[in-house]
MIRO-218375 format. One record per residue: residue number from 1; residue in one letter; x, y, z of N, C-alpha, C in turn. Coordinates in steps of 0.2 Angstrom, whole numbers, plus 2048, in hexadecimal, padded with zeros to 3 digits. Example, Ala and Ser with C-alpha at 12.3 -4.5 7.8 and 13.67 -1.06 7.14 Angstrom:
TORMI     i   aa   n_x   n_y   n_z   ca_x   ca_y   ca_z   c_x   c_y   c_z
TORMI     1    A   842   7E4   827    83E    7EA    827   842   7F0   827
TORMI     2    S   840   7F5   823    844    7FB    824   840   800   827
END
This chain:
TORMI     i   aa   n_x   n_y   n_z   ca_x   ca_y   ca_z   c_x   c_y   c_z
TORMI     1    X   81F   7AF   824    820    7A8    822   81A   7A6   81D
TORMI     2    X   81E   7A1   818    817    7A0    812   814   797   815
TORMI     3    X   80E   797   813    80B    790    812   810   78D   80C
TORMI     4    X   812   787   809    813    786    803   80F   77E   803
TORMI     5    X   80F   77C   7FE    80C    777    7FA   811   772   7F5
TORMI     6    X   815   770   7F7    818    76C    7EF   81A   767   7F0
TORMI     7    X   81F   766   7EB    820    75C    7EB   829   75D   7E9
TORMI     8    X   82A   761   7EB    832    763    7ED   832   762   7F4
TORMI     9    X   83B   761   7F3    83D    75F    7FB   83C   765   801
TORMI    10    X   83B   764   806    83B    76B    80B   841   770   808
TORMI    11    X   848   76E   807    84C    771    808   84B   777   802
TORMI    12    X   84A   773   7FD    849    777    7F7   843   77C   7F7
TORMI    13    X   83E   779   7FA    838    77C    7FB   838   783   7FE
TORMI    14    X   83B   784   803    83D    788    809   843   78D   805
TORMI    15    X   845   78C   800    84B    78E    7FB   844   793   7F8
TORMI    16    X   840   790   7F5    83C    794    7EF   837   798   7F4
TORMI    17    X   836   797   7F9    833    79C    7FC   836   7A1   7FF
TORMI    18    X   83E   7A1   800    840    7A7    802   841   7AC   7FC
TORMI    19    X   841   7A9   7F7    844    7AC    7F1   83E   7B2   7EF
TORMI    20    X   837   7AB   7F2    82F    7B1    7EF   82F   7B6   7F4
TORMI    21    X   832   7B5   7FA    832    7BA    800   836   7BE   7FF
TORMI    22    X   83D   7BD   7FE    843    7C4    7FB   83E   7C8   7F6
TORMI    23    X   83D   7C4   7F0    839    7C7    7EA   833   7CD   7EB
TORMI    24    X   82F   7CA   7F1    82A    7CF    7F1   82C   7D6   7F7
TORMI    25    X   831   7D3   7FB    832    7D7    800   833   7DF   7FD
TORMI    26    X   836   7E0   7F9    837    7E7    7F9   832   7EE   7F6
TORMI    27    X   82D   7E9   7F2    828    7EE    7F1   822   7EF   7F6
TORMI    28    X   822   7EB   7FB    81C    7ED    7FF   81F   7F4   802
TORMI    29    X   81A   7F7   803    819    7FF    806   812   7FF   80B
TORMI    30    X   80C   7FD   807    808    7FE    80C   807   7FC   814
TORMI    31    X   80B   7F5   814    809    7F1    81A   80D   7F5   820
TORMI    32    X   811   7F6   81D    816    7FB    823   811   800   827
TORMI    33    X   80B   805   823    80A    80A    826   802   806   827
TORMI    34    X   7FD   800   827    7F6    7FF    828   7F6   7FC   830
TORMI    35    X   7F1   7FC   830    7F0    7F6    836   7F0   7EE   835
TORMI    36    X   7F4   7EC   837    7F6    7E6    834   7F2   7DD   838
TORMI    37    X   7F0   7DC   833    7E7    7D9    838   7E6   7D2   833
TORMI    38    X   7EA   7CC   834    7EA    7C6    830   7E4   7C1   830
TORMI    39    X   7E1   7C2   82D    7DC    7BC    82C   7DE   7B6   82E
TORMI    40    X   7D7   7B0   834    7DA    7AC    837   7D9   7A8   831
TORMI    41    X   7D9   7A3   82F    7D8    79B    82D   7D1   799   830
TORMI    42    X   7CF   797   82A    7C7    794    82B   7C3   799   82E
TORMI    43    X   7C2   79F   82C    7BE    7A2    82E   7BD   7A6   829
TORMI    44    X   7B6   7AA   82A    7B2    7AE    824   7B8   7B2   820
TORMI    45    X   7B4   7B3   81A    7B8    7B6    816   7B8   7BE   816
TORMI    46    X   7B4   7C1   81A    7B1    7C8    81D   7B6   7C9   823
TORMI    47    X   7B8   7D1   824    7BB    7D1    82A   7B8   7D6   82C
TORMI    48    X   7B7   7D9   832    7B3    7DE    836   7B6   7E3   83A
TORMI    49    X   7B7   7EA   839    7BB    7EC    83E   7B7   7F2   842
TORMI    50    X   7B6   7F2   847    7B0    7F5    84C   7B5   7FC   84D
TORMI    51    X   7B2   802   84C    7B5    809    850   7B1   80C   853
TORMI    52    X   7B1   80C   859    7AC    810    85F   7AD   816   85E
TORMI    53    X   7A9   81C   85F    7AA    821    85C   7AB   826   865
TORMI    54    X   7B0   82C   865    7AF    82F    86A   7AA   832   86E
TORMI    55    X   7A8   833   875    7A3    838    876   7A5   83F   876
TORMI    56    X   79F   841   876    7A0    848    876   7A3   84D   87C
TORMI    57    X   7A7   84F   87C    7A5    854    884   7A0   857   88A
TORMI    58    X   7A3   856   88F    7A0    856    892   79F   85C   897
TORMI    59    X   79F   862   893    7A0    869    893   79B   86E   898
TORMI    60    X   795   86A   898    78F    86E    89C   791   86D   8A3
TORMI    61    X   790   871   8A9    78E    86F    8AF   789   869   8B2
TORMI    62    X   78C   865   8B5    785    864    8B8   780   868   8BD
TORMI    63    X   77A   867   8BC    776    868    8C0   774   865   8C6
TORMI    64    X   775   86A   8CB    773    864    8D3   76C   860   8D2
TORMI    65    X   76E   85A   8D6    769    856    8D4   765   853   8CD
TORMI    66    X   767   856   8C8    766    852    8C2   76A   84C   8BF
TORMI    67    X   769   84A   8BD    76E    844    8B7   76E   844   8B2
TORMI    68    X   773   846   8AF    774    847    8A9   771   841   8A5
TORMI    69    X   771   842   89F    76E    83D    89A   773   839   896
TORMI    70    X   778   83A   899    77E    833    898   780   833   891
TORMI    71    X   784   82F   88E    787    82D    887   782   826   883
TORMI    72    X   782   827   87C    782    821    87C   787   820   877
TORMI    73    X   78B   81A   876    78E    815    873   78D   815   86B
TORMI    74    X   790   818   868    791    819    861   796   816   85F
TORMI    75    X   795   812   859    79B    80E    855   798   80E   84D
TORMI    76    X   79E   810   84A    79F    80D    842   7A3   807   841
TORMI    77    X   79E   803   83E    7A2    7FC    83B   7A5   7FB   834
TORMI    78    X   7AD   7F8   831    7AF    7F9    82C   7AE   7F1   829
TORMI    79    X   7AD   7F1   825    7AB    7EA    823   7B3   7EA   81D
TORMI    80    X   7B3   7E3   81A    7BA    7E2    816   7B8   7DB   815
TORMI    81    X   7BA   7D9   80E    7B8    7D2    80C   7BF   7CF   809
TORMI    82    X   7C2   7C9   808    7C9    7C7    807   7C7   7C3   802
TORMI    83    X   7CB   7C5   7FD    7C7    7C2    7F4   7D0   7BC   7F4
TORMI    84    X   7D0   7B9   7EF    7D5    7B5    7EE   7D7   7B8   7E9
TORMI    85    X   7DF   7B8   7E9    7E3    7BA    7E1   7E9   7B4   7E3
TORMI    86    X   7EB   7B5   7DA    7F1    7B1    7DA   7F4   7AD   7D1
TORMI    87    X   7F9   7AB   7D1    7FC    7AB    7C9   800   7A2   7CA
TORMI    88    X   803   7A1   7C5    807    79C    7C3   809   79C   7BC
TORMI    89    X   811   79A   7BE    813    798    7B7   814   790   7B5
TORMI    90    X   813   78E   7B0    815    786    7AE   81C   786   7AD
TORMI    91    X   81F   781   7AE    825    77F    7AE   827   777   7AB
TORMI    92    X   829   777   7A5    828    772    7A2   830   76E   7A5
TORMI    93    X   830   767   7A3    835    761    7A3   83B   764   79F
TORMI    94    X   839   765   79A    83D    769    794   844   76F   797
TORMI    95    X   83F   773   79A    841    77A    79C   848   778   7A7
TORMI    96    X   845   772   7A8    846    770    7AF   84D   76D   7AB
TORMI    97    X   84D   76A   7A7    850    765    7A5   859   766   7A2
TORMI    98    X   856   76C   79D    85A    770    797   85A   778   79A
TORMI    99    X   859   77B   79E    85A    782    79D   85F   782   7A1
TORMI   100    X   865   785   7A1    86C    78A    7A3   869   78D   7AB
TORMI   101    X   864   791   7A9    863    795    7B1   85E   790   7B5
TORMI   102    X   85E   794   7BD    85A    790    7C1   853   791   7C1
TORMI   103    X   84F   78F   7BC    846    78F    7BB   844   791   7C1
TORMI   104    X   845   78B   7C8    843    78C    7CC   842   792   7CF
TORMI   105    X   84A   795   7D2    84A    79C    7D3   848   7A1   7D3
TORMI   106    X   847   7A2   7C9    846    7A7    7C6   83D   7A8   7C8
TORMI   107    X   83D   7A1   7C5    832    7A1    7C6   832   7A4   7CE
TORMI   108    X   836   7A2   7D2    834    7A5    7DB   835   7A9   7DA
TORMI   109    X   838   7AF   7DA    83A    7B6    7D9   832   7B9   7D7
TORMI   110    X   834   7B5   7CF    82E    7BA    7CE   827   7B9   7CF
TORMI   111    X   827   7B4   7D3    820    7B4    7D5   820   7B7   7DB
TORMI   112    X   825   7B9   7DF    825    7BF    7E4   824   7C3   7E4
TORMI   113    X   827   7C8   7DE    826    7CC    7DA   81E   7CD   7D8
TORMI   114    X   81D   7CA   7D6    814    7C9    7D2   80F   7CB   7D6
TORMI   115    X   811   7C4   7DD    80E    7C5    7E3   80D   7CD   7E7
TORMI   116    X   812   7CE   7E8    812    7D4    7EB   80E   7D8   7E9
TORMI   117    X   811   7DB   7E2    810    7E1    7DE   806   7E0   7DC
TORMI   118    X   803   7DA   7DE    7FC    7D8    7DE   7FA   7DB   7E3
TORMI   119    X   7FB   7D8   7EA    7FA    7D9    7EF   7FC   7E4   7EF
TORMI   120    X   801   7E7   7EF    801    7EE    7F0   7FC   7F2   7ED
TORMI   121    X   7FC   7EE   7E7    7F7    7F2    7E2   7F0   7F1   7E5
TORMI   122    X   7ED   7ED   7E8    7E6    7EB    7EA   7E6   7EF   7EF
TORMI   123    X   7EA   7EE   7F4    7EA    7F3    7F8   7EC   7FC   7F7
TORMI   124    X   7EF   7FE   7F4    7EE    804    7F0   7E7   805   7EE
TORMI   125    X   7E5   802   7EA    7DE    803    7E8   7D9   804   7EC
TORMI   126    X   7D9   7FF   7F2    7D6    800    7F8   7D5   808   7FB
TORMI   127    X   7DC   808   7FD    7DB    80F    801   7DC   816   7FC
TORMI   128    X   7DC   816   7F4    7DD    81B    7F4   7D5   81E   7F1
TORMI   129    X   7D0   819   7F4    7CB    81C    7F2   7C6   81E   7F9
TORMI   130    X   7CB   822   7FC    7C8    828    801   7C5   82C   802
TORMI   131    X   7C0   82F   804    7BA    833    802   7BD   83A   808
TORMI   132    X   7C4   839   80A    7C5    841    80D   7CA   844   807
TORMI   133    X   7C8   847   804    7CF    848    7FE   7CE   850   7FD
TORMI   134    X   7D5   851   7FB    7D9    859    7FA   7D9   85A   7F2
TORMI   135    X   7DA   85F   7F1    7DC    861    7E9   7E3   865   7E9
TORMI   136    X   7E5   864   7E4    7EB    86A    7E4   7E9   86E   7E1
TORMI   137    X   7EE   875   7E1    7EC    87A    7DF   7E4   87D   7E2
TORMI   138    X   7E1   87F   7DC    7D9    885    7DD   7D5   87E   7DA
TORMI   139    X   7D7   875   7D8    7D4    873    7D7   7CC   871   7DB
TORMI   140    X   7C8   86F   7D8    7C2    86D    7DD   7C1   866   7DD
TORMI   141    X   7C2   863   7D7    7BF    85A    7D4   7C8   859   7D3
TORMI   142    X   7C4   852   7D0    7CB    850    7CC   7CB   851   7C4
TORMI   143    X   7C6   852   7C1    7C6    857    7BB   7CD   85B   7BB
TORMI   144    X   7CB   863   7BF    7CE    867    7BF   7D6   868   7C4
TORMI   145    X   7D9   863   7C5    7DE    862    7C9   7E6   862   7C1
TORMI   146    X   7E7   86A   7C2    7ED    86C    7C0   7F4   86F   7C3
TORMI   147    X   7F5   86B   7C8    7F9    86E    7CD   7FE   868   7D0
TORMI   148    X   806   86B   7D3    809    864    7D6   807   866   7DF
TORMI   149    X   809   862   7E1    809    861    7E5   80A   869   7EC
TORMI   150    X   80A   86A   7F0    80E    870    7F2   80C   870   7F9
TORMI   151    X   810   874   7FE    811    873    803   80A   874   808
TORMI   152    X   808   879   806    7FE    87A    807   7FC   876   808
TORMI   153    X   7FA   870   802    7F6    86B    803   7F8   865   807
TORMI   154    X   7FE   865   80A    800    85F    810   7FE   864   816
TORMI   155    X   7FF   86A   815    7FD    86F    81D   7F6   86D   81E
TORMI   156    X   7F2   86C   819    7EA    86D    819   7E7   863   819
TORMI   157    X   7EC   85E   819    7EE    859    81A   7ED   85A   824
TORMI   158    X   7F2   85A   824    7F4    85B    82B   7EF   85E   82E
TORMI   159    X   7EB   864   82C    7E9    868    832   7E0   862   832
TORMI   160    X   7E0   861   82D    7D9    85B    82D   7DA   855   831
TORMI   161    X   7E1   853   831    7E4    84D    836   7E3   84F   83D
TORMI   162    X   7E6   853   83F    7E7    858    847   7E0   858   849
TORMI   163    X   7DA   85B   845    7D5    85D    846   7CE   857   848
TORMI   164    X   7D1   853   845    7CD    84A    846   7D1   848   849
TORMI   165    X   7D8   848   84D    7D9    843    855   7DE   83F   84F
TORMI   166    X   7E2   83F   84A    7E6    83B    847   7E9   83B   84B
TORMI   167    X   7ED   835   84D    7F5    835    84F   7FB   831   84A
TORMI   168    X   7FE   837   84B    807    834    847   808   82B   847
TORMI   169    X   80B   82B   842    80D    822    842   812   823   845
TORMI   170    X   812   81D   84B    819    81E    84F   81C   817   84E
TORMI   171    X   819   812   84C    81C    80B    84A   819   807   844
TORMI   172    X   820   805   840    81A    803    83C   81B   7FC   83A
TORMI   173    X   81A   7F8   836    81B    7F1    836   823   7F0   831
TORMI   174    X   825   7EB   833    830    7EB    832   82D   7E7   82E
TORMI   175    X   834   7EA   827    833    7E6    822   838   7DF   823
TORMI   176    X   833   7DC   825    835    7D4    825   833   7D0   823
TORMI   177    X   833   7C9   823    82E    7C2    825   82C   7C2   829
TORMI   178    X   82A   7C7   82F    825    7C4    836   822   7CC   836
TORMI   179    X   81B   7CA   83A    818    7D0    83D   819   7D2   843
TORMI   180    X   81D   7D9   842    823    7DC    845   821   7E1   845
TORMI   181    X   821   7E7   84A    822    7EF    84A   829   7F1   84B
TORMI   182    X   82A   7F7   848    82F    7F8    84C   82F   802   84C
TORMI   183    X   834   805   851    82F    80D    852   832   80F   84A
TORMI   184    X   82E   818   84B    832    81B    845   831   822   847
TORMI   185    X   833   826   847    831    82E    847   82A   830   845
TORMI   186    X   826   833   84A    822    833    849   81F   838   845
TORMI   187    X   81A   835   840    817    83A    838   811   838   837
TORMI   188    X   80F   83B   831    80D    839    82C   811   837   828
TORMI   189    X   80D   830   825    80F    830    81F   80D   830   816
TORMI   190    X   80F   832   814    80A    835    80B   80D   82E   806
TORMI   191    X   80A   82A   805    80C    826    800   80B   828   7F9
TORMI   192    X   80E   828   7F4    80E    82B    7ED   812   828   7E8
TORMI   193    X   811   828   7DF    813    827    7DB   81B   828   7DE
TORMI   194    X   81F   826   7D9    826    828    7D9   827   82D   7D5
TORMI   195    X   824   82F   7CD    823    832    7CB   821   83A   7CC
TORMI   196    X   81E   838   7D6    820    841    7D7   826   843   7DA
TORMI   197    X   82A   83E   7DB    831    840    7DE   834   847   7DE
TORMI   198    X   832   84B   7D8    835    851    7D5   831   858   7D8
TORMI   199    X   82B   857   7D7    827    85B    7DA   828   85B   7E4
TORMI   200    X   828   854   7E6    828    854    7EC   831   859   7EF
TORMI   201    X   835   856   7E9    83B    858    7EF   83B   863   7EB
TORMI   202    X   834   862   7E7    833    86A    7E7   82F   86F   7EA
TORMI   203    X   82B   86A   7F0    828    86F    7F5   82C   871   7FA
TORMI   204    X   829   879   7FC    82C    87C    801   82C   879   806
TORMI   205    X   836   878   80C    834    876    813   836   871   810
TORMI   206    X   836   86C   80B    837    864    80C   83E   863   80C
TORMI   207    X   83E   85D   811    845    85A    812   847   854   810
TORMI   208    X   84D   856   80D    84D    84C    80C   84F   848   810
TORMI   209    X   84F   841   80F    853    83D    813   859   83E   815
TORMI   210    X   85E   840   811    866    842    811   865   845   818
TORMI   211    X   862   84B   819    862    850    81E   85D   84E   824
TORMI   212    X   85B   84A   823    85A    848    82C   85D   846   832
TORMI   213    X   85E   847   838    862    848    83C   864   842   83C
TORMI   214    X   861   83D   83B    863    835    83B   861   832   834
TORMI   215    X   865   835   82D    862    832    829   861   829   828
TORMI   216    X   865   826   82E    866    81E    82D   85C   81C   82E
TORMI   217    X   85A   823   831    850    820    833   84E   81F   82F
TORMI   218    X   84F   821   827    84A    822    822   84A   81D   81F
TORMI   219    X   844   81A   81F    83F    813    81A   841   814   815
TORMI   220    X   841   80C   814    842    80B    80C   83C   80D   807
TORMI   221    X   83E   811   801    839    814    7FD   837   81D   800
TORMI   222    X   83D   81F   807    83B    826    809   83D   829   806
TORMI   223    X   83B   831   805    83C    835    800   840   83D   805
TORMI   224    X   83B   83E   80A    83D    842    80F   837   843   811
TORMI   225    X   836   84A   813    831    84B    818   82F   853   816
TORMI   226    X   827   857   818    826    85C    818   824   85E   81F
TORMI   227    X   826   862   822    823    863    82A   822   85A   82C
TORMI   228    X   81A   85A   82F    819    853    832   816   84C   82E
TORMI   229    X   819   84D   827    819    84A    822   81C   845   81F
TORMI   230    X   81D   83F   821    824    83E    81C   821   839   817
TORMI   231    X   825   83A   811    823    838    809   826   831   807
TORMI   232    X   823   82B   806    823    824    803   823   824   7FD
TORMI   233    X   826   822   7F7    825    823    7F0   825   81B   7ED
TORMI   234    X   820   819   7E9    821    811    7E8   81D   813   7DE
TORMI   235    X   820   810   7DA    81F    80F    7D2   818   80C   7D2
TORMI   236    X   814   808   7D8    811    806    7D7   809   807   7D8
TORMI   237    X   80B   80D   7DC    803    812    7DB   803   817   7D7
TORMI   238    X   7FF   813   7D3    7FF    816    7CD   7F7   81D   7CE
TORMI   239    X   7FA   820   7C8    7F5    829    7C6   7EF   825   7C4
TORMI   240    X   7EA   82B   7C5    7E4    829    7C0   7E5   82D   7BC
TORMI   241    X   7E6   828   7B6    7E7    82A    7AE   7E5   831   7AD
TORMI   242    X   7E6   836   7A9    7E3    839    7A5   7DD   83C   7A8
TORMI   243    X   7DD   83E   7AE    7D4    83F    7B1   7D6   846   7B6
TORMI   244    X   7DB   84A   7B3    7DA    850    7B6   7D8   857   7AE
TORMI   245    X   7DB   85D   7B2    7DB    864    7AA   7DE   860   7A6
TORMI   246    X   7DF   864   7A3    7E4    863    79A   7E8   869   79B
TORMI   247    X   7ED   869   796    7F5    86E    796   7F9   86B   796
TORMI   248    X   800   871   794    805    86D    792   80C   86D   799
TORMI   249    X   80A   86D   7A1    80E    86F    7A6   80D   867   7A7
TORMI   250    X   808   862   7A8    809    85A    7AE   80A   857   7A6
TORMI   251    X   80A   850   7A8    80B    84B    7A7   803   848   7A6
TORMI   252    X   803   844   7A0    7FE    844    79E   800   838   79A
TORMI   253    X   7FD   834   79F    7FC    831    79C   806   82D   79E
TORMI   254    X   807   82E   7A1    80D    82F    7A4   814   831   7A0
TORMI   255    X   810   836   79C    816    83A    796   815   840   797
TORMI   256    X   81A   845   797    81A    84D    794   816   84F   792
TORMI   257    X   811   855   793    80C    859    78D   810   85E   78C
TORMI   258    X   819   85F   78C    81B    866    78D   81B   86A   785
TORMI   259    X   819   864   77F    818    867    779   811   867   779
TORMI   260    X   80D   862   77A    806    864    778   801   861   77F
TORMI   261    X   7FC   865   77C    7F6    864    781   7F3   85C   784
TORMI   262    X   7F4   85D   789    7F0    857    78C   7EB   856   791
TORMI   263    X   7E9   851   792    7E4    850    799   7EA   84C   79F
TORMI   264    X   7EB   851   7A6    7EF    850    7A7   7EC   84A   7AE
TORMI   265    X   7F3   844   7AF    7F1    83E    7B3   7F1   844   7BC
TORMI   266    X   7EC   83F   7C0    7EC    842    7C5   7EF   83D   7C9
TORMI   267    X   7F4   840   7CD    7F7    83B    7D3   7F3   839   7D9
TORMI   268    X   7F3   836   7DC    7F0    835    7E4   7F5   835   7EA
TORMI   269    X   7F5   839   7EE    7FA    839    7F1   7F7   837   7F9
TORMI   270    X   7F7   832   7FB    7F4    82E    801   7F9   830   809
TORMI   271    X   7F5   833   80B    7F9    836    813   7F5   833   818
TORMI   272    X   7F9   82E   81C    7F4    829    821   7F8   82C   826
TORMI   273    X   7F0   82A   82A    7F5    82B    832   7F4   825   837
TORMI   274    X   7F5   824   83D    7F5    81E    841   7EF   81B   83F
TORMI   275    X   7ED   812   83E    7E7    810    83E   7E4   814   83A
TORMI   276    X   7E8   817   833    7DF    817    82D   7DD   812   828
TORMI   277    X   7E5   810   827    7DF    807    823   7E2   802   828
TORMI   278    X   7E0   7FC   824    7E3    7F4    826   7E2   7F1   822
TORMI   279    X   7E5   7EB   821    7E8    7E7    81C   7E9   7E1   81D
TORMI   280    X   7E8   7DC   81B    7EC    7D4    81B   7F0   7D3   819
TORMI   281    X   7F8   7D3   81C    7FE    7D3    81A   800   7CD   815
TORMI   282    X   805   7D1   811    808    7CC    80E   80B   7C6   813
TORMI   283    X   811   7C9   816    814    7C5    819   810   7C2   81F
TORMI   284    X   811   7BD   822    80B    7BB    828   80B   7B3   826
TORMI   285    X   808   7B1   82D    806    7A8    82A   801   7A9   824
TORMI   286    X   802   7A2   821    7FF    7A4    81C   7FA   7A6   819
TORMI   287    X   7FF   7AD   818    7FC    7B2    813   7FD   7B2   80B
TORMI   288    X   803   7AF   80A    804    7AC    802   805   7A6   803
TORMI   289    X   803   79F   7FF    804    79A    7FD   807   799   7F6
TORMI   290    X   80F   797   7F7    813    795    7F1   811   78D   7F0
TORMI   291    X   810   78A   7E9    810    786    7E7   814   783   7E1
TORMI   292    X   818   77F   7E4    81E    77B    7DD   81B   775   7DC
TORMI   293    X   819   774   7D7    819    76C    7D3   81F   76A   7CE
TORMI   294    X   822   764   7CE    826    761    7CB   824   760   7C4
TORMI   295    X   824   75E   7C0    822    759    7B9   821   754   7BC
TORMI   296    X   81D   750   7BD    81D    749    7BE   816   744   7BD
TORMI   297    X   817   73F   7B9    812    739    7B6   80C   73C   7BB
TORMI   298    X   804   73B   7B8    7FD    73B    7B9   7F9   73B   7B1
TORMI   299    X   7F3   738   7B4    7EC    736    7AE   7EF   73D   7AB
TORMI   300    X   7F1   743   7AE    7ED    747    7A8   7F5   74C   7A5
TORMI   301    X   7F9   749   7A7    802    749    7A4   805   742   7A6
TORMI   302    X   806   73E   79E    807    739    7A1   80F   737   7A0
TORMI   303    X   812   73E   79D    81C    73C    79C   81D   741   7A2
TORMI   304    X   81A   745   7A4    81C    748    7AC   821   74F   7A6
TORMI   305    X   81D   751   7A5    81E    757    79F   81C   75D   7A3
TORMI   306    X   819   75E   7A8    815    766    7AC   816   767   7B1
TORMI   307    X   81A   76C   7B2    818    76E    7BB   819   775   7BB
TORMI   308    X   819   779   7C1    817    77E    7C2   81A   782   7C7
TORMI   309    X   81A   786   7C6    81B    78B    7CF   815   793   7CF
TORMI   310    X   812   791   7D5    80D    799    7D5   80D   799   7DC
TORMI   311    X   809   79E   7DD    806    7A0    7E3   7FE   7A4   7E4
TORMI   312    X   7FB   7A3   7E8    7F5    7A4    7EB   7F5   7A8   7F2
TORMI   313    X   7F1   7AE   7F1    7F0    7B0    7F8   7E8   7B2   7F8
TORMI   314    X   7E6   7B3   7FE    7DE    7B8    802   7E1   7BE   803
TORMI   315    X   7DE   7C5   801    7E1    7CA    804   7DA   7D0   803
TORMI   316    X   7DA   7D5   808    7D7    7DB    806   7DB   7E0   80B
TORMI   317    X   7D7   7E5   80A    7DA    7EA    80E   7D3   7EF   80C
TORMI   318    X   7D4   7F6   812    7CF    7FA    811   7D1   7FF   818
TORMI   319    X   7CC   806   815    7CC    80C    81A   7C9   80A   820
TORMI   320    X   7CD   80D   827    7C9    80B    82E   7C8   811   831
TORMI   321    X   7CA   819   830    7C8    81F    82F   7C8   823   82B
TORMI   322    X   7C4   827   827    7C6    829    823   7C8   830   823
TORMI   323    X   7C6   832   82A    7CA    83A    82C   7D1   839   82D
TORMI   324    X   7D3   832   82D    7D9    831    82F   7DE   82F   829
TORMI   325    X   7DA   82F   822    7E0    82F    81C   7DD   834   818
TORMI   326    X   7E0   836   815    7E0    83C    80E   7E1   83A   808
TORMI   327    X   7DF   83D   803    7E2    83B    7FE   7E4   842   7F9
TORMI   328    X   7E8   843   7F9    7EB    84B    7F5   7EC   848   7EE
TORMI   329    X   7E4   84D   7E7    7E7    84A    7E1   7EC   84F   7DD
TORMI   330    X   7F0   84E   7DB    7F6    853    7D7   7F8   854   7D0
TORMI   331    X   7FA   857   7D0    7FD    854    7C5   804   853   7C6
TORMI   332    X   806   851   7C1    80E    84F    7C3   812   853   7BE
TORMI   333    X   816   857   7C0    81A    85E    7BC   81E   858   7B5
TORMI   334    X   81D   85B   7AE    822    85A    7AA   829   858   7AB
TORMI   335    X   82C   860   7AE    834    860    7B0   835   85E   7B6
TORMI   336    X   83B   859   7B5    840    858    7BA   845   858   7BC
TORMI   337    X   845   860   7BA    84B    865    7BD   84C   866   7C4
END
């Protein structure tokens, strides 16, 4: 559900908010797999998430008559701050007045569109700067990362998950209007460019969606799965430019080096497990505020020539374990053969 603010009728109003809501619904990906944790109203801008850390075992005998020296109480705190974003377009009398299409409409959409693809991107940025991270190939940095993808570095994914207490995503948030679970097959999940589509459906072992026992389970934006892996692909997490080797095998700058040399782009490929980030959802009470203004007479427009349509959200997001996401860097194969 959004907040709105305007001087249009309910009917209408509630019209242009569906439209921002259809608009942004499809590119959201991240909210589906974080901990989903809405910011109250009227409260700090900081949000706190406390992780109590396990005890150790309790492996020695006791000794008769002694007391052992007991546990003490360890916690890591994740701290998160919620910055404001947000856009508008002007909308003249002229344009309400004399244009063919519906302004309104059009402006709602894309400010869905807008909205959304702000919000993925912030949180994208958020988690893909994880401090548990894989190289492909014999790489060691992100310098030297000249390799795609391969079924290795999701085993070595995995076997880091298994080994820190990960657990599989078993429900994740429904892509709706309301803050909703619903189950799924339980995995990991690897989020990534769309760009490595070619390379993904070329490691060993991979399955695609078509071939799963129940193809009808597979999420929107799924690609398939490798063992206990399955692959999310969105356009909108984007490479780090230019910041791996040079050669004429990846993509460089998001073009072919297959005739001449380049410095090739390095992908991120993000494998979360249960509870490794969180997030301030897009959809939720208000989490985005639409606002329409009409054209109409004041001191500072006095023929009622200006109005507008934008929106405004608070949002952050951030890591809550960091043994419990990955981040695999890659290069992206030229051919998409």
């Amino acid at each position: 559900m959004y907040s709105t603010y305007s001087d249009i009728s309910p009917r209408t109003n509630a019209y242009a908010v569906a439209k921002l809501l259809d608009a942004g619904q499809f590119v959201m990906v991240l909210e589906r797999f974080g901990q989903v944790d809405p910011q109250p109203q009227n409260k700090t801008k900081v949000r706190k998430y406390r992780r109590y850390e396990p005890f150790a075992r309790a492996t020695a005998p006791l000794a008769e008559g002694v007391v052992p020296p007991g546990q003490t109480i360890a916690f890591t705190d994740v701290t998160m701050t919620l910055e404001e974003y947000g856009d508008y377009v002007p909308i003249t009398d002229v344009i309400i007045d004399t244009h063919e299409d519906k302004i309104l409409d059009w402006a709602s959409k894309q400010c869905g569109v807008q909205a959304a693809e702000t919000i993925e991107v912030i949180r994208f940025s958020a988690i893909k700067g994880g401090t548990n991270v894989f190289y492909a190939g014999t790489a060691t940095t992100r310098a030297t990362v000249a390799a795609a993808v391969a079924r290795k570095d999701i085993r070595a994914v995995e076997r880091s998950f298994f080994r820190n207490k990960a657990r599989f995503i078993s429900k994740i948030v429904s892509a709706s209007a309301k803050i909703a679970t619903e189950p799924v097959a339980p995995a990991f999940f690897a989020l990534c460019h769309s760009d490595l589509k070619d390379d993904i459906r070329s490691i060993t072992g991979f399955t695609p969606v078509e071939k799963y026992s129940n193809s009808e389970a597979a999420l929107p934006n799924e690609l398939g799965k490798v063992e206990s892996t399955r692959f999310i692909i969105s356009a909108l997490f984007e490479s780090f430019a230019a910041s791996g080797s040079s050669g004429t095998s990846f993509l460089s700058n998001g073009s072919s080096t297959a005739s001449s040399s380049g410095t090739y782009d390095v992908y991120p490929i993000i494998v979360v497990a249960q509870d490794a980030y969180a997030i301030v959802p897009l959809q939720g009470f208000d989490s985005v505020e639409l606002y329409v203004v009409n054209p109409r007479a004041s001191s500072s427009d006095p023929l009622a020539q200006k109005g507008s349509v934008g929106w405004k959200t608070y949002q952050t997001a951030g890591i809550l374990n960091q043994s419990w996401l990955a981040r695999i860097e890659v290069a992206c194969s030229n051919s998409v053969a």
